[in-house]
C-alpha positions as CSV (number, residue, x, y, z in Angstrom):
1,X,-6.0,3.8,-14.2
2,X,-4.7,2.4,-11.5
3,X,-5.3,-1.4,-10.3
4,X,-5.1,-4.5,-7.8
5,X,-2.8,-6.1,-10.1
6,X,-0.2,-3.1,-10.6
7,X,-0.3,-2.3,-7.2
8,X,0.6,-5.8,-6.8
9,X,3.2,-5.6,-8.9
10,X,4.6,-2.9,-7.4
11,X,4.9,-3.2,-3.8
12,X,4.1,-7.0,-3.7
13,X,1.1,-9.1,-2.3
14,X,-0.6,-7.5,0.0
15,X,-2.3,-9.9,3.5
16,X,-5.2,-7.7,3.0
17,X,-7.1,-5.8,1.5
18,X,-9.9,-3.2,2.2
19,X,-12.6,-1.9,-0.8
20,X,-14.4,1.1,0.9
21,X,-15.5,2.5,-2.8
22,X,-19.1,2.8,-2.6
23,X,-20.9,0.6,-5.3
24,X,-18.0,0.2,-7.3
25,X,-16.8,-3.3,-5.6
26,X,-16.8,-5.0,-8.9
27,X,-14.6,-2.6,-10.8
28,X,-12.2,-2.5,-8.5
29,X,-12.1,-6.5,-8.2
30,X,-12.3,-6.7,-12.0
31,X,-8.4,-5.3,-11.7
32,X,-7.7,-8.2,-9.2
33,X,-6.4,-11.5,-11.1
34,X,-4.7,-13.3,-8.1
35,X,-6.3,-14.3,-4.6
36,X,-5.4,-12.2,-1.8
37,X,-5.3,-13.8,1.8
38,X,-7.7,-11.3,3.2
39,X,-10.7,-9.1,1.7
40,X,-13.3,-6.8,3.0
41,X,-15.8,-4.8,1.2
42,X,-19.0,-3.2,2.0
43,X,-22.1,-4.7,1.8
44,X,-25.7,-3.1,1.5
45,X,-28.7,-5.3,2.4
46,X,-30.6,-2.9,-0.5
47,X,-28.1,-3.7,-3.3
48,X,-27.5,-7.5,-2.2
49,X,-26.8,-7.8,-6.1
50,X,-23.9,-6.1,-5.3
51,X,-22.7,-8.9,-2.9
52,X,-23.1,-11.2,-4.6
53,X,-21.4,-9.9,-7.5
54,X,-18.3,-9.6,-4.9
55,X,-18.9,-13.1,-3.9
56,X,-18.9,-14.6,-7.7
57,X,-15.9,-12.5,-8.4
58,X,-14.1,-13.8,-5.4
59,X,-15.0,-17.2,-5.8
60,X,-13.7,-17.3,-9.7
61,X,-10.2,-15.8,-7.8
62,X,-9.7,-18.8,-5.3
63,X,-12.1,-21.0,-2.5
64,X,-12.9,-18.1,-0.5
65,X,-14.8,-17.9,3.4
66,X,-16.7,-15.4,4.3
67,X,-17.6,-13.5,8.0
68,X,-19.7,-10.5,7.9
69,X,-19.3,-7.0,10.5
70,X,-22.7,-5.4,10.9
71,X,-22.6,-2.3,11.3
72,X,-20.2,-0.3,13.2
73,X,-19.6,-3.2,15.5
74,X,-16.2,-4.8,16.1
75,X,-17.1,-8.3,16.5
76,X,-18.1,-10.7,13.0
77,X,-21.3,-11.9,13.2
78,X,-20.6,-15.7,13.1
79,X,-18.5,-18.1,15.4
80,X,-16.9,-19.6,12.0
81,X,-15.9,-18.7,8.5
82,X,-18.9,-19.7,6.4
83,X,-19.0,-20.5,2.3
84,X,-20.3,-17.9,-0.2
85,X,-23.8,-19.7,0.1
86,X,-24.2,-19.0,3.5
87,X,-24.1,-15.6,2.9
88,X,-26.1,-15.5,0.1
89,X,-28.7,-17.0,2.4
90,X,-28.1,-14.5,5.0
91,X,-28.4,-11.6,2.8
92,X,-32.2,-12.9,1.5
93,X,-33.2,-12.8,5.0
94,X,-32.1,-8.8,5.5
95,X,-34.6,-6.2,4.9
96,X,-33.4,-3.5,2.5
97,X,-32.8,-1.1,5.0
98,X,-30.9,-3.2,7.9
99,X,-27.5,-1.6,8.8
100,X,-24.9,-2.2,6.3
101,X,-22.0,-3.2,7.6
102,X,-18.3,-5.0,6.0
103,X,-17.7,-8.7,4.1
104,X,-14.8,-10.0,5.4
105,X,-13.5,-12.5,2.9
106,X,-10.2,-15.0,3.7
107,X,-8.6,-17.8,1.8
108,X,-9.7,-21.3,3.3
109,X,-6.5,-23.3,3.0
């Protein structure tokens, strides 16, 4: 198996990261012991457990902000990085079938 960690090791720290791996956000984070500047995974308003499984994960890994993409669009969906609650709260208010769409996930330093 291969992980964050031993990729990490191998080529260095990365500025970001993308986890496109359907579902399987938490095992590849799991293999992830060090912050990384930059994160995005995929969110699914009908598996928000998922998220915030990603959110407690990243929080345990350093003081993360979050800014979502819905959809397919380009732009994130809020003017400002926003804490994990924020999103949590955001999530509750989607209805299992709204458009998924990317967590982005930075450092606040």
């Amino acid at each position: 198996m291969v992980t964050l960690d031993s990729l990490i090791e191998r080529y260095g720290m990365p500025a970001f990261v993308k986890i496109d791996v359907e579902g399987f956000e938490i095992e590849v984070l799991s293999g992830l012991s060090h912050p990384v500047a930059m994160v995005s995974v995929e969110y699914l308003p009908g598996f928000a457990n998922l998220t915030h499984q990603v959110l407690d994960r990243l929080g345990a890994l350093g003081p993360y902000r979050f800014n979502p993409i819905v959809g397919e669009r380009s732009d994130f969906l809020w003017p400002d990085w926003r804490p994990a609650a924020a999103v949590r709260e955001w999530l509750a208010t989607l209805a299992p079938d709204a458009s998924s769409g990317d967590l982005f996930a930075k450092l606040d330093q």
